[in-house]
C-alpha positions as CSV (number, residue, x, y, z in Angstrom):
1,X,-84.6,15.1,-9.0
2,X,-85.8,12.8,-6.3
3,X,-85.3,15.1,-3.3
4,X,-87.8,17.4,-5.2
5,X,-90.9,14.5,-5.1
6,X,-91.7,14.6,-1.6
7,X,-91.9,18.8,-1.0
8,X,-93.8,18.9,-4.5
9,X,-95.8,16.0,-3.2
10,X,-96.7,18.2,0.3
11,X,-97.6,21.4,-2.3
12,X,-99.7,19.6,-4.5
13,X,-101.7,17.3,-2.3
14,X,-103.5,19.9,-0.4
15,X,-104.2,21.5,-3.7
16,X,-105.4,18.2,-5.1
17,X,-107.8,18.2,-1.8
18,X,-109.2,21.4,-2.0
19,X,-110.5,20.1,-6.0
20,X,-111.6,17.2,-4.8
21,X,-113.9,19.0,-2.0
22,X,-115.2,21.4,-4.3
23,X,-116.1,18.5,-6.9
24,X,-117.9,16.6,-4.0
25,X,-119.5,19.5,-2.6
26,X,-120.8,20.9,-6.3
27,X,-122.2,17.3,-7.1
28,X,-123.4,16.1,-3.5
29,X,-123.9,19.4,-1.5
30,X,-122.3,21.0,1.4
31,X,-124.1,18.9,4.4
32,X,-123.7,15.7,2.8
33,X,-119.6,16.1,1.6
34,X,-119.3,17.1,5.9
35,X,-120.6,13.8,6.8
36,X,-118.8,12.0,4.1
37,X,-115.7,13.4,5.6
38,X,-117.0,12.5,9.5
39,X,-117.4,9.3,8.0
40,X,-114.3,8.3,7.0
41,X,-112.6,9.6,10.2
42,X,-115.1,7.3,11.9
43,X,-114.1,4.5,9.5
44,X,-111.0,4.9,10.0
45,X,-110.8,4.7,13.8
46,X,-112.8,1.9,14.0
47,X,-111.1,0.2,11.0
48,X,-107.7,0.8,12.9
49,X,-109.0,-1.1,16.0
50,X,-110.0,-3.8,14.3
51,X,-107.6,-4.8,11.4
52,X,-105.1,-3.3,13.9
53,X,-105.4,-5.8,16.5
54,X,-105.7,-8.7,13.8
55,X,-102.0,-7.9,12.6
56,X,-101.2,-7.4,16.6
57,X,-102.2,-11.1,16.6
58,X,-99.8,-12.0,14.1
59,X,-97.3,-10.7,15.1
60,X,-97.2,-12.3,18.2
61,X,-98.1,-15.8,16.7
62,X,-95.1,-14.9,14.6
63,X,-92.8,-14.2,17.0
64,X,-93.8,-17.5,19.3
65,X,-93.1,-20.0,16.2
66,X,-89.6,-17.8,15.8
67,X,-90.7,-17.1,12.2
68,X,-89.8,-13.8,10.9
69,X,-92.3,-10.6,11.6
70,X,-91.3,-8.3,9.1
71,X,-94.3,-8.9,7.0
72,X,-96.7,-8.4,10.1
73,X,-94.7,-5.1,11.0
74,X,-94.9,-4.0,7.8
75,X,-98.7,-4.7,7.1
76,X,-98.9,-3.2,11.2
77,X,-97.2,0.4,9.8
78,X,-99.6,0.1,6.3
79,X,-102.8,-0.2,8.6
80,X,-101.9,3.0,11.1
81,X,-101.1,4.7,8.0
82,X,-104.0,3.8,6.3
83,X,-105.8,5.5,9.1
84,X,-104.2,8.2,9.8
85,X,-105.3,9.1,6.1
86,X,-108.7,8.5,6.7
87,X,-108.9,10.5,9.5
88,X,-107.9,13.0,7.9
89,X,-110.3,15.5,6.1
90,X,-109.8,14.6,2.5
91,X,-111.6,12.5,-0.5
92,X,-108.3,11.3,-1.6
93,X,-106.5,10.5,0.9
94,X,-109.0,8.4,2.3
95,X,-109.0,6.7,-1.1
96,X,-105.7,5.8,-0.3
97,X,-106.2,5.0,3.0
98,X,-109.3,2.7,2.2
99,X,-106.7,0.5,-0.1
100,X,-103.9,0.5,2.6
101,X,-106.8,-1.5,4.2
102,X,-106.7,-3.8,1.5
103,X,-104.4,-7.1,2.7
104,X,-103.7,-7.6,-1.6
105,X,-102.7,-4.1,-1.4
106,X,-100.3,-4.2,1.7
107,X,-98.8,-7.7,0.2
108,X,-97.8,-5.5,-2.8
109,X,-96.3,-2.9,-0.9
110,X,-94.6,-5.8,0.9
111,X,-93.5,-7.0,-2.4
112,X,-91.4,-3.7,-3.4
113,X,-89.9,-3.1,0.0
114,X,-89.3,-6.2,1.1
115,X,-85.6,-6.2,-0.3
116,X,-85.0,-3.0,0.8
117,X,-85.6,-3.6,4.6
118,X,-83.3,-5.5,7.2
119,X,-85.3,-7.5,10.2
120,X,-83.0,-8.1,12.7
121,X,-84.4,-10.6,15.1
122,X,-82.1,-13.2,18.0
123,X,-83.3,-16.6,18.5
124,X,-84.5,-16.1,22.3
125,X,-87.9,-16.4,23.7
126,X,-90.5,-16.5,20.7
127,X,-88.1,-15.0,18.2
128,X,-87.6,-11.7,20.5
129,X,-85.0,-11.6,23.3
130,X,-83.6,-9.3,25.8
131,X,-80.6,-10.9,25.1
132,X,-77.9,-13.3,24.1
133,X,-79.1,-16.5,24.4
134,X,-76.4,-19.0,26.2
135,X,-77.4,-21.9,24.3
136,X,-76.4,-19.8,20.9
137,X,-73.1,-18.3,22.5
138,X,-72.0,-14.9,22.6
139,X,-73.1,-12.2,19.8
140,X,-70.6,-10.5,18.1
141,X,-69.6,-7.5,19.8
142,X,-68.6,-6.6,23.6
143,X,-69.8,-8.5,26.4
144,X,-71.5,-6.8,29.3
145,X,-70.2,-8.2,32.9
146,X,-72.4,-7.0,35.7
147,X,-70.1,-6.1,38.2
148,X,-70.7,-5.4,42.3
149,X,-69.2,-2.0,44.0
150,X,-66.6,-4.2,45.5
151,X,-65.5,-5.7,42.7
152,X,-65.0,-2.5,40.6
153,X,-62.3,0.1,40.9
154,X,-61.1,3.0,38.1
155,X,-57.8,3.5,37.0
156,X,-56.0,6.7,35.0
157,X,-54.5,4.3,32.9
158,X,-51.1,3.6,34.2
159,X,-52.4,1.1,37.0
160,X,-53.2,3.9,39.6
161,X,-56.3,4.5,41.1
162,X,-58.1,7.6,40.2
163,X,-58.4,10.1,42.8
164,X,-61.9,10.5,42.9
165,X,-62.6,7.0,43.0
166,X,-60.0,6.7,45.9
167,X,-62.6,9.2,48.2
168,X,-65.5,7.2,46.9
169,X,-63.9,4.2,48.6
170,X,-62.8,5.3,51.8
């Protein structure tokens, strides 16, 4: 039942847009539902280059005090979203879109996924790293040992050298 939401959701919102124009358009007229629609597409862009850059900011400030970003990330995904559907032609998905722009909003939306997500962040430079940190020891997992040419040779597996690797030498 769940795998039939999402397809049912892609049918019916166009549908649902379509109403909503001709509503719009009967009430409002034809010239003014166009530049209601401009509008928002405007809003949007500029809405996503400012609140967009605000969460960039956080998300850095986060990451420098090693505190986790997830939230920031999150609120960072709401806000393209939330533009994305305003610039869009559509009166309700900018209605959604407008909310996404609400922080109360993406703090709720925070709330119900917020268990369901796994940050994964190492305790290097400003909560990011390239990778391990000596001071922490080794992460789980294998080792990478950055080798020279002379200092690296290929064997088949019974201590001889492999033929190919034996022309690569000479």
């Amino acid at each position: 039942m769940r795998s039939l939401i999402i397809p049912l959701l892609f049918l019916l919102m166009p549908l649902a847009e379509i109403a909503a124009f001709i509503f719009v358009g009967r009430e409002v007229g034809v010239g003014v539902t166009l530049l209601l629609v401009l509008a928002s597409a405007i809003a949007g862009a500029v809405l996503l280059r400012i609140q967009g850059f605000g969460v960039l900011r956080k998300i850095q400030q986060a990451s420098q005090t090693g505190t986790d970003p997830g939230r920031q990330l999150v609120h960072g995904v709401m806000i393209v979203i939330a533009a994305f559907l305003l610039i869009i032609p559509g009166f309700i998905s900018d209605v959604i879109g407008l909310l996404l722009f609400i922080p109360a909003v993406r703090d709720l939306g925070w709330s119900l996924i917020k268990n369901r997500l796994t940050i994964v962040t190492t305790g290097g430079m400003g909560g990011f790293s390239r990778g391990p940190d000596p001071a922490r020891g080794s992460p789980s997992g294998p080792q990478v040992i950055d080798l020279d040419e002379d200092e690296f040779s290929r064997t088949d597996g019974r201590g001889r050298t492999d033929p190919n690797e034996r022309d690569r030498l000479k």
